[in-house]
C-alpha positions in Angstrom: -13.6 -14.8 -14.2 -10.9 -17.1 -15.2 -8.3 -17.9 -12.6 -4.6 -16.3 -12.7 -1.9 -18.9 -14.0 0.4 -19.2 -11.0 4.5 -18.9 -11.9 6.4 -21.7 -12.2 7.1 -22.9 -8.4 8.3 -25.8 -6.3 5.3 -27.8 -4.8 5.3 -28.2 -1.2 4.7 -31.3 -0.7 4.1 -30.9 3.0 1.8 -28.3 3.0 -1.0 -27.8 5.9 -3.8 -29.1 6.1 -6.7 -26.3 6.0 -7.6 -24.9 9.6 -11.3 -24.8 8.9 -14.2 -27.3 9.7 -14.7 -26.7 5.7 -13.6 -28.6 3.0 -11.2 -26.5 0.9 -11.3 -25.7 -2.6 -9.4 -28.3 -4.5 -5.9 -27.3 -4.6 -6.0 -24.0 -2.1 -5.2 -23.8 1.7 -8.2 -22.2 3.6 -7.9 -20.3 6.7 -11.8 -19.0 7.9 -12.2 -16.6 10.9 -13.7 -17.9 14.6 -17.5 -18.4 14.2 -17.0 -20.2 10.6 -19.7 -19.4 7.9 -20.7 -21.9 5.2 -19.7 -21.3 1.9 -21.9 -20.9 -0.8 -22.6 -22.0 -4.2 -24.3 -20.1 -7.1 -27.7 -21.5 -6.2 -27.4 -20.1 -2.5 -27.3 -16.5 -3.3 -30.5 -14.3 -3.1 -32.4 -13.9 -6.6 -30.8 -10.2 -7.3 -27.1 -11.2 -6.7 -27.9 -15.0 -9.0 -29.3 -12.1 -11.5 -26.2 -9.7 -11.1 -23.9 -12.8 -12.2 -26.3 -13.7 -14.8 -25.7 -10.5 -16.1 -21.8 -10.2 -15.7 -21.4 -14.1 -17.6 -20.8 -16.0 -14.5 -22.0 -19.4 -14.3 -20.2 -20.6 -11.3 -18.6 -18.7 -8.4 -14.5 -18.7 -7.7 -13.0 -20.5 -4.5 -12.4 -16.8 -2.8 -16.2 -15.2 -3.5 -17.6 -18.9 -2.5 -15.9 -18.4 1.1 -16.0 -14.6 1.5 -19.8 -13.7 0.4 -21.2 -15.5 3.5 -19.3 -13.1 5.3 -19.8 -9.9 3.5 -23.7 -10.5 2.7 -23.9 -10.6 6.7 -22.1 -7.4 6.6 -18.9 -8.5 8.9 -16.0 -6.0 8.6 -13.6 -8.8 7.1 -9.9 -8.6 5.8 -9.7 -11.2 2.7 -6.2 -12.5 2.0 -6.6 -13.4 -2.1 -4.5 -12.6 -5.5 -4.7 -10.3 -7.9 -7.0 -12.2 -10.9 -9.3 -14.5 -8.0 -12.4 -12.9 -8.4 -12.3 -10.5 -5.6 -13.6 -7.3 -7.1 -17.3 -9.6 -7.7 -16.5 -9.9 -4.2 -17.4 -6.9 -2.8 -19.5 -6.0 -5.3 -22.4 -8.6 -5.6 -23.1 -8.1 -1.7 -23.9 -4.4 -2.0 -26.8 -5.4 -4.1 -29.1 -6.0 -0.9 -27.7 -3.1 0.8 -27.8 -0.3 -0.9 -31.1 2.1 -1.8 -31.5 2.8 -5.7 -33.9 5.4 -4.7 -31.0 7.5 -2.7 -29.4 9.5 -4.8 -26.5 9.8 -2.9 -22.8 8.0 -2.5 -23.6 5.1 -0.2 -20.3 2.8 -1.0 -16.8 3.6 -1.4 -14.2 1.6 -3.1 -10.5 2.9 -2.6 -8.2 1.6 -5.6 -4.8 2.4 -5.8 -4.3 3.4 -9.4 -7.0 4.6 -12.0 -6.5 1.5 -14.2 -8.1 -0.6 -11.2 -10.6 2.0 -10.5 -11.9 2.2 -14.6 -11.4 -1.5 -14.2 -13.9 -2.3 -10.9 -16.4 0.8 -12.6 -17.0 -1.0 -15.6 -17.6 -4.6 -13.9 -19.9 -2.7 -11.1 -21.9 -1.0 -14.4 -22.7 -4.4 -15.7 -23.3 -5.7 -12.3 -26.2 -2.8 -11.1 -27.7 -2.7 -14.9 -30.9 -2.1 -14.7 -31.6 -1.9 -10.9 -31.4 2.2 -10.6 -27.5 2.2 -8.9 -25.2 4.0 -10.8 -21.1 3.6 -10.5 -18.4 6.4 -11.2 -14.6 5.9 -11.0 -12.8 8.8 -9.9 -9.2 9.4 -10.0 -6.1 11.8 -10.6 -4.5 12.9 -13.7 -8.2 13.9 -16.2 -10.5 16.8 -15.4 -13.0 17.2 -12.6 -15.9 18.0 -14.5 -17.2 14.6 -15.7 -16.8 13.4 -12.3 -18.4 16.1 -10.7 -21.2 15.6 -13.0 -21.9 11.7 -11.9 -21.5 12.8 -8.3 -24.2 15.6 -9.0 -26.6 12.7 -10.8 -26.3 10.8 -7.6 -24.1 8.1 -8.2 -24.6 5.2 -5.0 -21.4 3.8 -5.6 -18.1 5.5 -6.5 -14.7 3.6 -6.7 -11.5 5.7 -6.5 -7.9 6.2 -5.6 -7.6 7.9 -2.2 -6.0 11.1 -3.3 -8.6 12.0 -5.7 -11.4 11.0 -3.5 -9.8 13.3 -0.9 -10.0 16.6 -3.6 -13.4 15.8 -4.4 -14.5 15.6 -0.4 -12.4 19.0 0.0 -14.3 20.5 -2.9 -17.6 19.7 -1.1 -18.1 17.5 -4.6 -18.4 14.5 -2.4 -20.3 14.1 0.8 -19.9 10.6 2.5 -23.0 10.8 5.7 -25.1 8.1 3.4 -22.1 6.0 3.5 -22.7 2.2 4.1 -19.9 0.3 2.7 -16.4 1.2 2.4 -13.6 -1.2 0.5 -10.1 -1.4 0.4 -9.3 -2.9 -2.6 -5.3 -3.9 -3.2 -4.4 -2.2 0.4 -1.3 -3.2 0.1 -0.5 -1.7 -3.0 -2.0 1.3 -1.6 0.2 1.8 0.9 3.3 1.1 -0.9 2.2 4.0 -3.1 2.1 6.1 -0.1 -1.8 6.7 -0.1 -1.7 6.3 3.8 -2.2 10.0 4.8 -4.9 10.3 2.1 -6.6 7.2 3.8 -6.7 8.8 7.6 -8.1 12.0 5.9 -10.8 10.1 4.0 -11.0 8.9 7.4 -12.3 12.3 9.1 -15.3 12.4 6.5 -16.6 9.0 7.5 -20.3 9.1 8.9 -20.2 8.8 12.8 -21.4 5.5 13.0 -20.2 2.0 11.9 -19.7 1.7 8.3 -19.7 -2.1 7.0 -15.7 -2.1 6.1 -13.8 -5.0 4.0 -10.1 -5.0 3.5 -8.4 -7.3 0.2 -4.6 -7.6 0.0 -2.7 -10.4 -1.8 -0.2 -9.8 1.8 -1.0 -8.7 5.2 2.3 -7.2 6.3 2.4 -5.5 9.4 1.2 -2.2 8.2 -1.7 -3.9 6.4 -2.6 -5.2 9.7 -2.4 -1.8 11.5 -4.1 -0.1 8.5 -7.4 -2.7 8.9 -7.1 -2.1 13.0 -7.5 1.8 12.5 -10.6 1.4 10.3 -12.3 -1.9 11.6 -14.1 -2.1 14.9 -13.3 -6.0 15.2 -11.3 -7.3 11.8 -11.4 -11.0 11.0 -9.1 -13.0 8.7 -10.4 -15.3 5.9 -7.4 -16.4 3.9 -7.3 -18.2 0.6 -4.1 -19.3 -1.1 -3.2 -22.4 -3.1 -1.5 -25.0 -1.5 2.0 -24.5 -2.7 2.4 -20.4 -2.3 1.1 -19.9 1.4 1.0 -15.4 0.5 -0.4 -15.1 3.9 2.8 -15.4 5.7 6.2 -15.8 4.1 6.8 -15.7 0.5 10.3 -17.2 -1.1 11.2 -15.4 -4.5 14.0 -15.6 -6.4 15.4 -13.4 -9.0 18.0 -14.5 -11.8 20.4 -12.0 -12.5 23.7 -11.9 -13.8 26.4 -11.0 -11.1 27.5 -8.0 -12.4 24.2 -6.8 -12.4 22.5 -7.2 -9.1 23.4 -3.5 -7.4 20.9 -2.2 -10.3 18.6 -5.6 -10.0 18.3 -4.5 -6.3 17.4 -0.8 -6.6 14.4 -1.8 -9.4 13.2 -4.5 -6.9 13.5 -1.6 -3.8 11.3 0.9 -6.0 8.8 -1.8 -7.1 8.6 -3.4 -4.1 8.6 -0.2 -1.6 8.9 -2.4 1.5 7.9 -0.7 4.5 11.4 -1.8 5.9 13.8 -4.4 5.1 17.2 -6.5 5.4 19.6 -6.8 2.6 21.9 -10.1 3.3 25.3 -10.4 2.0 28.3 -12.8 2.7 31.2 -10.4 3.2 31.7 -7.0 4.9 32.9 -5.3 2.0 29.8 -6.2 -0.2 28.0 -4.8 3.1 30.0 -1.8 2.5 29.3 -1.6 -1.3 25.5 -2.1 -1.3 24.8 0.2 1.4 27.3 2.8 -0.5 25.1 2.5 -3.7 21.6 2.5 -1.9 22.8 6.2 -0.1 23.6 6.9 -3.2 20.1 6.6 -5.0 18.9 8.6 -1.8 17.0 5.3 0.0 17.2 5.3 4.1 20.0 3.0 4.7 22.7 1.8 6.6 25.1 -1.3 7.0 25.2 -3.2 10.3 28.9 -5.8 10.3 31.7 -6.9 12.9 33.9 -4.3 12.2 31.4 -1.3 14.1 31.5 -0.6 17.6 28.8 -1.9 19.8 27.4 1.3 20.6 27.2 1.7 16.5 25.5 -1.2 16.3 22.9 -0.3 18.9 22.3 3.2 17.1 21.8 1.7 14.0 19.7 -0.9 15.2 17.8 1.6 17.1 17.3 3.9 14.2 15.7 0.7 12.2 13.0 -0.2 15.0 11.5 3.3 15.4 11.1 3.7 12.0 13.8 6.3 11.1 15.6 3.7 9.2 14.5 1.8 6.3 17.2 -0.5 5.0 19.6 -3.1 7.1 22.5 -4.1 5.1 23.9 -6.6 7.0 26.1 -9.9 7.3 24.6 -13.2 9.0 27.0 -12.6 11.8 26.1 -9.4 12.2 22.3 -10.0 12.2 22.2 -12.5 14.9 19.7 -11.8 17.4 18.2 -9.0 15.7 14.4 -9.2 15.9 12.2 -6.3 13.8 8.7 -6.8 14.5 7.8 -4.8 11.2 9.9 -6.1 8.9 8.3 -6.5 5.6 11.3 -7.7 3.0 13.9 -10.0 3.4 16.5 -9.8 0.2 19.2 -11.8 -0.2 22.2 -9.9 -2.5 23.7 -12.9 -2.9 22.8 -16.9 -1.6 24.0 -18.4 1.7 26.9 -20.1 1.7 24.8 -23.1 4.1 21.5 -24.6 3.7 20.8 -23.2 7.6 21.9 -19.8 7.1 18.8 -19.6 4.3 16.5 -20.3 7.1 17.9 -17.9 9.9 17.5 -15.3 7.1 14.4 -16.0 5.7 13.1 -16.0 9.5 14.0 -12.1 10.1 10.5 -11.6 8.5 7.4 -12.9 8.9 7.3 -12.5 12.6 4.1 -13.0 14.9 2.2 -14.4 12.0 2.3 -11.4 9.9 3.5 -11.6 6.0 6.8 -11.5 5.0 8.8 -11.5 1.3 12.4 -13.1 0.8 14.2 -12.6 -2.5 17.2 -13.8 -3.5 19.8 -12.4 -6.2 20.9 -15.8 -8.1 22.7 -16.7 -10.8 23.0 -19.6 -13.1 24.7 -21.4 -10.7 23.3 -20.0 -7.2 19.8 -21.2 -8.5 21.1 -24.4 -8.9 22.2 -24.2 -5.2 19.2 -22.2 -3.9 16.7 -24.8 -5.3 18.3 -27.4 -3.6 18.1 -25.4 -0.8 13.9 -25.3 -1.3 13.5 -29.0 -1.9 15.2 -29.8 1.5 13.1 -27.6 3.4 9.9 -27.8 1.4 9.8 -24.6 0.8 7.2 -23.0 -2.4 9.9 -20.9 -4.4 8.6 -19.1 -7.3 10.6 -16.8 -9.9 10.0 -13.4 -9.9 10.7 -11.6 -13.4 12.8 -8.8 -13.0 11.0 -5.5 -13.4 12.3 -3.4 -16.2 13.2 0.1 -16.1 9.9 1.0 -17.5 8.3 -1.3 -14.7 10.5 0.8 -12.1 9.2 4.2 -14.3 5.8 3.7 -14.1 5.6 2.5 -10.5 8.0 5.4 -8.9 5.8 7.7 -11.0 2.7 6.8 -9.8 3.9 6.8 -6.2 5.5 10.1 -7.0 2.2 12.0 -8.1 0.2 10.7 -5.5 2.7 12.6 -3.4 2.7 16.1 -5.6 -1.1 15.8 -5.1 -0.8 15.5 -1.6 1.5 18.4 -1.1 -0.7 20.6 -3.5 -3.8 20.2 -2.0 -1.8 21.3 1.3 -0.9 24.6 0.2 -2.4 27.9 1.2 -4.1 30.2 -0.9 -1.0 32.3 -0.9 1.1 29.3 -2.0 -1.2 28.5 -4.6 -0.6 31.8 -6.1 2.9 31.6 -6.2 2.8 28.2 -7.8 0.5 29.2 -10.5 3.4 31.8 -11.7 5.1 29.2 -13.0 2.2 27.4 -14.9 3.4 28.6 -18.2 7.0 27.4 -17.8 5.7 24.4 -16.9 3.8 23.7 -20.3 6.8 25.0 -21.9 9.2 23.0 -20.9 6.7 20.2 -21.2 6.3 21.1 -24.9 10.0 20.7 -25.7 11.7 17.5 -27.0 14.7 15.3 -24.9 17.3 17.6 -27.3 15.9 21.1 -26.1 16.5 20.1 -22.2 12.7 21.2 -21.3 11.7 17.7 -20.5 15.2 17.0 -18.6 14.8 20.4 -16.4 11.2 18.4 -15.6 12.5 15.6 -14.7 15.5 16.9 -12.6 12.8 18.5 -10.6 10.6 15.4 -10.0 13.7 13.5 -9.1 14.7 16.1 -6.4 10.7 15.4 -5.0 11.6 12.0 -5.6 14.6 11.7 -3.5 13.2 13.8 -0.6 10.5 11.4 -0.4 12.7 8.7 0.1 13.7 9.6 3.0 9.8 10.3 4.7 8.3 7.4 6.0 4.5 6.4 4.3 3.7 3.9 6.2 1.8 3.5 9.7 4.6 2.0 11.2 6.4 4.0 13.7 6.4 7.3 12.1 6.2 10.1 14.8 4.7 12.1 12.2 2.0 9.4 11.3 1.2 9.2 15.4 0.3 12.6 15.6 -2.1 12.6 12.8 -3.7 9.2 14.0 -4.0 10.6 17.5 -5.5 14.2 16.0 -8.3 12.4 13.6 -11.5 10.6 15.1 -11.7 6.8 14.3 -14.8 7.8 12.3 -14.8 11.1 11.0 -17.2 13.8 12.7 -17.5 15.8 9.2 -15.4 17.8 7.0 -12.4 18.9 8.1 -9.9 21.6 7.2 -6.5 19.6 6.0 -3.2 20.6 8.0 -1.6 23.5 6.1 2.1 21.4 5.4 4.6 23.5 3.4 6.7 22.3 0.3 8.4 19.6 2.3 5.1 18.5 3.4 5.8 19.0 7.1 3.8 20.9 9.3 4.0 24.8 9.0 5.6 26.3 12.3 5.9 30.0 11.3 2.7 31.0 13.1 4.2 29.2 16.1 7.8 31.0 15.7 5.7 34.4 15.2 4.2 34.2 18.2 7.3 33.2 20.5 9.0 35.7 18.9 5.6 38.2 19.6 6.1 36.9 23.4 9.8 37.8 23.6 9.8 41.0 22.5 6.7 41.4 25.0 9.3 40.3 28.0 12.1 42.2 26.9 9.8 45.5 26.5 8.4 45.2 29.8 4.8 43.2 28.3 3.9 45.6 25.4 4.7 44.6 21.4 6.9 47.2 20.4 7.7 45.4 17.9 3.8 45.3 15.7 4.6 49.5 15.8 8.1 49.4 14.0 
């Protein structure tokens, strides 16, 4: 499992010491949970796991599966802070060796991915890891038929990696039954959420056994949500963090983007849809580039509004207001304007354009990354302003590394995923009735689908999607004060007491009230006709 390269970055020289009794890996920062576990080398793993490697071609374990087996082989529920490339999928998989029965011909670990290439990806490595010992893997996930699937499931596959929203239609469909369950995974959580898999994961939730189940989180960041999503499934969650020594992920990271000036509004928007912070600030140097940015982020439908000198202070205070109970997800704002402002779940820091003062950088980059959790800052440069804004990183020692700007096929791909996780969602929320009326329109569908660019088909399609597209925009996915989130955490059981009907939503995905407004209005015309419904005769 060779290691990721890292991007080009400026070392830090500075950088601090481990805060572990252990010695770190050469070149990586180690943070290790209270009540410390020695790491362990190849030759300390039981003889099944030394085979499983055997078999998979590794000779030697990575930094992050030397620290973090200890831990997961004694079956503590553990978040693991560790990059995409690390060796983190061997991770979880090697320890459920030991744990799980060949014999039981039923699901007994569950490994939520939040795309199918991950999930095909982690089912092939588990294949080659369980060869020959009886436990069997299948990857289940959106977009193919059911019937394969349902097959594996129906042979007894122990261990079954998915993405939330399929997982969910296969526990719905009975397909799937979770009381064996032992182990449960969040692989990439972050990612996850910024697809907007968060409802499916509190619904998975309500089909959890009602008993512990041995639970460990990875993320390359622990946000704030992160951090709320490992409290609501983890009885007592401890950190072990791994990072090299000059990009500390597990609290603040400093990007930088080079983009030519006229550019940045669309450099921006890409980076917002890629990124999908839960909530964020967007810096800028003058009012009226306040005024323009938030002008052109309405405009592509986001949740945002500009905060400068010029508004009232009882403007300000709405706004601000808005942004801290979660009704608001982007702050365009000056540095004057953003004084004293402190958002506890701020995810995103992104400067539109570079400081005009080496302490201005700081007081920005600072809005995030509060209370220890992760935080992001990235700044819009060009030639020049990278000049300016490295200069800026060697005086403070900060670890500044270039992020590629996505490409519109980047942006496509990602919006698109996030996008059908959300259709899903709403479909499996439809009533019987609803589902009837849909299907009406199957054949249009294929069509229209059918058609080339020139005959409009595919551009009727995609008008549609980007009407979904837009409305979603403006719901908030994430468990961070969302009223709407609150109610379903408060209305599910921290482990699940068996299946459970899903809420009936309706197109908008909010809650159906019309059975409510039938019976006030049932009520009323029982008060106004002395207490008897005159109007179920008419």
């Amino acid at each position: 499992m060779p290691e990721e390269t890292s991007p080009t970055m400026i070392p830090d020289a500075d950088a601090p010491a481990a805060d572990t009794a252990l010695s770190a890996p050469e070149g990586f920062s180690v943070s290790e949970p209270e009540n410390a576990l020695p790491q362990m080398s190849m030759a300390d793993l039981p003889e099944a796991v030394r085979a499983a490697c055997a078999r998979a071609g590794w000779r030697n374990l990575t930094p992050v599966q030397s620290l973090a087996l200890p831990y997961l082989l004694e079956g503590r529920d553990i978040m693991v802070q560790s990059r995409t490339g690390s060796g983190k999928t061997g991770c979880y998989l090697l320890p459920m060796l030991p744990r799980l029965d060949p014999t039981l011909k039923a699901p007994q670990a569950l490994a939520l991915a939040p795309t199918r290439e991950l999930a095909v990806q982690v089912e092939r490595e588990a294949n080659i890891i369980f060869a020959d010992t009886g436990i069997q893997a299948v990857a289940v996930y959106g977009g193919v038929g059911y019937k394969k699937q349902m097959d594996a499931l129906r042979d007894g596959a122990q261990v079954i990696v998915g993405t939330p929203g399929r997982v969910l239609d296969h526990l719905l469909r009975r397909t799937l039954d979770l009381k064996n369950l032992r182990i449960l995974v969040f692989d990439e959580a972050d990612r996850m959420l910024s697809i907007g898999f968060y409802p499916d994961m509190k619904e998975v939730q309500r089909y959890l056994p009602d008993r512990r189940v041995h639970t460990c989180l990875f993320s390359a960041t622990y946000p704030p949500h992160v951090l709320k999503l490992a409290a609501e499934f983890m009885a007592e969650p401890a950190m072990l963090s791994l990072s090299q020594k000059e990009v500390h992920v597990a609290e603040v990271q400093h990007l930088f983007c080079e983009v030519k000036p006229m550019d940045k509004d669309r450099a921006l928007v890409r980076l917002l849809e890629t990124e999908n912070p839960a909530s964020a600030l967007v810096f800028c140097n003058t009012k009226a580039n306040v005024h323009y940015v938030t002008g052109v982020l309405q405009g592509f439908g986001y949740s945002a509004d500009e905060l400068s000198a010029d508004l009232s202070q009882s403007r300000r205070e709405a706004v601000l207001d808005k942004i801290r109970k979660g009704r608001l997800q982007y702050l365009v704002a000056t540095d004057v304007a953003a004084r004293g402002i402190d958002i506890a779940a701020l995810s995103h820091v992104f400067l539109y354009e570079p400081p005009e003062d080496h302490e201005s950088y700081i007081h920005r980059a600072g809005r995030t990354g509060r209370a220890g959790a992760a935080g992001t800052v990235i700044s819009l440069v060009d030639v020049m302003q990278r000049m300016e804004l490295e200069r800026i990183a060697r005086h403070y020692k900060i670890a500044l590394m270039e992020l590629p700007l996505p490409t519109d096929e980047d942006v496509a791909r990602v919006a698109g995923t996030r996008l059908t996780a959300i259709l899903e969602a709403r479909f499996r929320a439809l009533t019987g009735l609803e589902r009837m009326r849909v299907a009406r329109y199957a054949a249009l569908a294929r069509e229209l689908a059918r058609q080339s660019e020139e005959d409009d088909g595919v551009q009727l399609l995609a008008m549609l999607l980007d009407a979904c597209h837009q409305r979603s925009l403006q719901e908030n996915r994430f468990p961070d004060n969302s009223p709407a989130v609150a109610t379903r955490r408060h209305a599910a059981p921290r482990r699940g007491h068996g299946p459970a009907p899903a809420r009936r939503e309706d197109g908008d995905g909010q809650a159906s009230r019309s059975g409510k407004r039938r019976r006030r209005s049932s009520r009323r015309r029982k008060s106004e006709n002395g207490g008897e419904d005159k109007g179920a005769e008419s």
